[in-house]
Z-matrix of the N, CA and C atoms (Angstrom, degrees):
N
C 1 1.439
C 2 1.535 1 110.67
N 3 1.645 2 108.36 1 -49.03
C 4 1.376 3 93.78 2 179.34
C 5 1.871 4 131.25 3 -93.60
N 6 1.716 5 91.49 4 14.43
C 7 1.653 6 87.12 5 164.23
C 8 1.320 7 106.10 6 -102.99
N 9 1.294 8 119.97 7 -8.17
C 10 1.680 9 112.97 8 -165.55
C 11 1.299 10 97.97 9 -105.17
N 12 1.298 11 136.49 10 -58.26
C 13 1.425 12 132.98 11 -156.69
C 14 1.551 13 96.87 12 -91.33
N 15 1.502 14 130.50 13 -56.95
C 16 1.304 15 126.39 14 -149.08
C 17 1.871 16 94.41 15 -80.91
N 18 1.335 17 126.28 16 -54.59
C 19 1.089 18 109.68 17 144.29
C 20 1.448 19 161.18 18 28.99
N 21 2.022 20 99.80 19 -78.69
C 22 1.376 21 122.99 20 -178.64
C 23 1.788 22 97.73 21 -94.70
N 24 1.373 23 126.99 22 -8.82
C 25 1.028 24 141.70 23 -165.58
C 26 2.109 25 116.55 24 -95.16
N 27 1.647 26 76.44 25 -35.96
C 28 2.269 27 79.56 26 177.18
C 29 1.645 28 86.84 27 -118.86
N 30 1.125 29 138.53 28 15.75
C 31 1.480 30 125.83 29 165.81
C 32 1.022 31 123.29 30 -83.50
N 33 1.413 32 124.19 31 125.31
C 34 1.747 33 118.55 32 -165.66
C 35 1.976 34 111.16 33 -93.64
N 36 1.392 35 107.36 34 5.07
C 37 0.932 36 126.62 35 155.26
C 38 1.652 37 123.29 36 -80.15
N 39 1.047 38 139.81 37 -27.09
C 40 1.563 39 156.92 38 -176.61
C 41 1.628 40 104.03 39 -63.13
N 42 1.134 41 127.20 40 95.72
C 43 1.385 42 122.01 41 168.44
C 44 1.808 43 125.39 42 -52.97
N 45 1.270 44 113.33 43 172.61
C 46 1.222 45 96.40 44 171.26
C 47 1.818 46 153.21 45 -47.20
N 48 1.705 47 76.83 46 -44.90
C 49 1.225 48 84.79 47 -175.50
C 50 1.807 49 123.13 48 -73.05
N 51 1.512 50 92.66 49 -26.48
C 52 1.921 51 107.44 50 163.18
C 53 1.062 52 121.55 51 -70.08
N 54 1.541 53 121.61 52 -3.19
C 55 1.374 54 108.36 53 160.49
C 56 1.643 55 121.96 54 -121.70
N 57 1.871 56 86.30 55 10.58
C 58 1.616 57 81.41 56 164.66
C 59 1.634 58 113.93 57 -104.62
N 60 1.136 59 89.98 58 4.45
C 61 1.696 60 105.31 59 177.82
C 62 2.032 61 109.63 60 -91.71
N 63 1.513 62 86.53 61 -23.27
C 64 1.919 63 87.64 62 171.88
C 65 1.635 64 109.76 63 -82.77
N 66 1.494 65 110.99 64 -18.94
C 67 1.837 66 117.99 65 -177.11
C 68 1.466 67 106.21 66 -74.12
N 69 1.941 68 99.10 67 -42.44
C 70 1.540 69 92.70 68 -177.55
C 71 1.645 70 117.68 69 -59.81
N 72 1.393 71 94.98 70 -47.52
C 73 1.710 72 118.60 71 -166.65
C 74 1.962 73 98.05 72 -39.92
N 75 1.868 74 91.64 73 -49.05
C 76 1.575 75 84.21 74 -161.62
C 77 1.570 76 100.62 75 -101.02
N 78 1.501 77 125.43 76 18.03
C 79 1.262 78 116.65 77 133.52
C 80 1.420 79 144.66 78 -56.24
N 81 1.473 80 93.70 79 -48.77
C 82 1.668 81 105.43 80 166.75
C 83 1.493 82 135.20 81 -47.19
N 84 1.652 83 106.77 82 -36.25
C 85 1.409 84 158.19 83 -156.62
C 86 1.684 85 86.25 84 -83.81
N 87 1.076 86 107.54 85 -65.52
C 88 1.381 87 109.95 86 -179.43
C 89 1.379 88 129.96 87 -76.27
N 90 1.190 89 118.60 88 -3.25
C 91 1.652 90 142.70 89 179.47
C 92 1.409 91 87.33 90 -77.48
N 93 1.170 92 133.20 91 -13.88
C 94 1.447 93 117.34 92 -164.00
C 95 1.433 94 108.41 93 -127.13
N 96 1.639 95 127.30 94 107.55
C 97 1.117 96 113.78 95 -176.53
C 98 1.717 97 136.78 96 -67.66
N 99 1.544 98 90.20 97 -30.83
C 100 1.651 99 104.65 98 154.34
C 101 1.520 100 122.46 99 -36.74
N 102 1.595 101 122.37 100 -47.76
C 103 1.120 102 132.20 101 -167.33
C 104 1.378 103 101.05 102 -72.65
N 105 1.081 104 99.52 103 -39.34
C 106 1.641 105 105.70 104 -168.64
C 107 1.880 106 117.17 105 -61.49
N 108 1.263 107 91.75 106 -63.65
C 109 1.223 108 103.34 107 156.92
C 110 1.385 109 128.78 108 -39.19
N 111 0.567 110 147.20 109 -46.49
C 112 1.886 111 176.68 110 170.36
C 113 1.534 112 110.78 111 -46.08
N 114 1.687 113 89.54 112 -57.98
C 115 1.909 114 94.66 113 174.50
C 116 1.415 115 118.84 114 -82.52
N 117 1.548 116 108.00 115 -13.32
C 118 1.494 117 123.63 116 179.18
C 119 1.472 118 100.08 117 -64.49
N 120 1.373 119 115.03 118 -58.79
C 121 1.335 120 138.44 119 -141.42
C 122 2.017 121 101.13 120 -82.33
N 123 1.235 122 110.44 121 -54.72
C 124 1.239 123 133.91 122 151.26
C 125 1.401 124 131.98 123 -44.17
N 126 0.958 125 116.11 124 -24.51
C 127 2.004 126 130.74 125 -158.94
C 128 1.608 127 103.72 126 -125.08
N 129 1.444 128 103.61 127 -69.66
C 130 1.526 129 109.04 128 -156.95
C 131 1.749 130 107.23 129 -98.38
N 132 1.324 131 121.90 130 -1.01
C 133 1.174 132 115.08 131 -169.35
C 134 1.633 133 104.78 132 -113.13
N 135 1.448 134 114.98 133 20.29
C 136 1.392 135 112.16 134 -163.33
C 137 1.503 136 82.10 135 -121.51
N 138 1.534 137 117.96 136 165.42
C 139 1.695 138 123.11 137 165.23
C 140 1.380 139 109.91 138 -91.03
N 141 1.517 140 120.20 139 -21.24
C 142 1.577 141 96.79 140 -175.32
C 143 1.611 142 102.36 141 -94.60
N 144 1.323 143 127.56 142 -34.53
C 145 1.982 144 103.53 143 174.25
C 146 1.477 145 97.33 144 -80.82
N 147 2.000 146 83.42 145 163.45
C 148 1.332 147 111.98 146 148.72
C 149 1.118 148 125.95 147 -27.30
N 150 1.465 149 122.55 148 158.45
C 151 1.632 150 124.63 149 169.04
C 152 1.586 151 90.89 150 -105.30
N 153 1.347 152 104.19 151 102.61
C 154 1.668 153 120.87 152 175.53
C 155 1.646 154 109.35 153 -74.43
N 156 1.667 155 118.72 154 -49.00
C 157 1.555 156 103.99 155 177.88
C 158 1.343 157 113.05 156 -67.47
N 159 1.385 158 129.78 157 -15.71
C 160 0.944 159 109.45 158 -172.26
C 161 1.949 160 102.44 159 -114.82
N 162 0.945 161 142.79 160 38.95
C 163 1.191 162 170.63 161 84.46
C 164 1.587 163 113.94 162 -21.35
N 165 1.392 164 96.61 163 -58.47
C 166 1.887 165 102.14 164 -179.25
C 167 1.933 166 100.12 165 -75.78
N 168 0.779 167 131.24 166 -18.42
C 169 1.236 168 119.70 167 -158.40
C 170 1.502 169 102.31 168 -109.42
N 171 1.323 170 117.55 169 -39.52
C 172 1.550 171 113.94 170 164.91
C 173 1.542 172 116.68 171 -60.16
N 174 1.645 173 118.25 172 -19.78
C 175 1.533 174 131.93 173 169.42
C 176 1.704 175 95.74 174 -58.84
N 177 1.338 176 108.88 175 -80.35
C 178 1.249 177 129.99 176 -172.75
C 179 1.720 178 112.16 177 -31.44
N 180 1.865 179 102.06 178 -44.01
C 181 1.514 180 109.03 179 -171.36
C 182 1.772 181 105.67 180 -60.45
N 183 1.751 182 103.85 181 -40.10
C 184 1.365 183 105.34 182 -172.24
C 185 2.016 184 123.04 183 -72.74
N 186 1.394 185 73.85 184 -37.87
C 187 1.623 186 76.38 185 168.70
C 188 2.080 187 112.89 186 -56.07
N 189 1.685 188 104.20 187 -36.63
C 190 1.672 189 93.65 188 -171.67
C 191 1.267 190 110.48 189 -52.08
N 192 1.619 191 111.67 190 -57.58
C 193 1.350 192 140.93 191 -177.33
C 194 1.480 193 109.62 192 -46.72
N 195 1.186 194 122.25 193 -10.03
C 196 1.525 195 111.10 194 -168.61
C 197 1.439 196 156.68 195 77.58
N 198 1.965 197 79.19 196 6.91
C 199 1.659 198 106.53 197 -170.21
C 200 1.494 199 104.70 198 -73.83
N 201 1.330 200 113.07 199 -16.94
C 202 1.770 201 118.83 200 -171.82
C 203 1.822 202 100.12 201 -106.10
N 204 1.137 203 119.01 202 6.28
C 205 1.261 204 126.23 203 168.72
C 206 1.560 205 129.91 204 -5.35
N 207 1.334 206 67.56 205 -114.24
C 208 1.887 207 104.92 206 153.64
C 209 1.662 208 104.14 207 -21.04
N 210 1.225 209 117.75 208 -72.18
C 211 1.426 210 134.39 209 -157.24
C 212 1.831 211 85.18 210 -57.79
N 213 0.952 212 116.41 211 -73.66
C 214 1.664 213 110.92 212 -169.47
C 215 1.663 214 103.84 213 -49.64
N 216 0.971 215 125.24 214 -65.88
C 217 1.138 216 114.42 215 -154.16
C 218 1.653 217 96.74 216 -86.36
N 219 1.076 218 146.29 217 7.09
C 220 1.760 219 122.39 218 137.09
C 221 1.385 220 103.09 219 -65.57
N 222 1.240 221 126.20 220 -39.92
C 223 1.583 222 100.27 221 -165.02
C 224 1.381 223 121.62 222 -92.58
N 225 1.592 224 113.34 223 6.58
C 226 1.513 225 144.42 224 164.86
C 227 1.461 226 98.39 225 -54.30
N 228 1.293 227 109.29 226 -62.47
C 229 1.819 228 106.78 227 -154.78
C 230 1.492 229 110.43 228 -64.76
């Protein structure tokens, strides 16, 4: 999850459509509360990984805010 989706998501190389295909991916992902739970439980509650939801969600925060802006909409046109 976090070389493929989170990845295609802070790479300034990633065109549009690969990172609207990483929003869908981890839309779906999130449709599911099981899943959610799972990567929480799995990821962020252990000491040796990353904290992946919260990795994904500070992604997610920047995209609301507009910090990933720019980046979508050049590779929009």
């Amino acid at each position: 999850m976090e070389h493929v989706f989170i990845k295609l998501l802070e790479s300034n190389n990633s065109n549009f459509s690969h990172r609207m295909f990483s929003l869908q991916a981890l839309g779906k992902i999130f449709k599911l509360p099981r899943a959610v739970l799972e990567i929480y439980v799995n990821y962020d509650c252990t000491l040796d990984e990353e904290c992946l939801m919260e990795k994904i969600i500070n992604i997610l925060e920047k995209i609301s805010l507009g910090r990933y802006l720019k980046v979508f909409i050049f590779y929009n046109i």
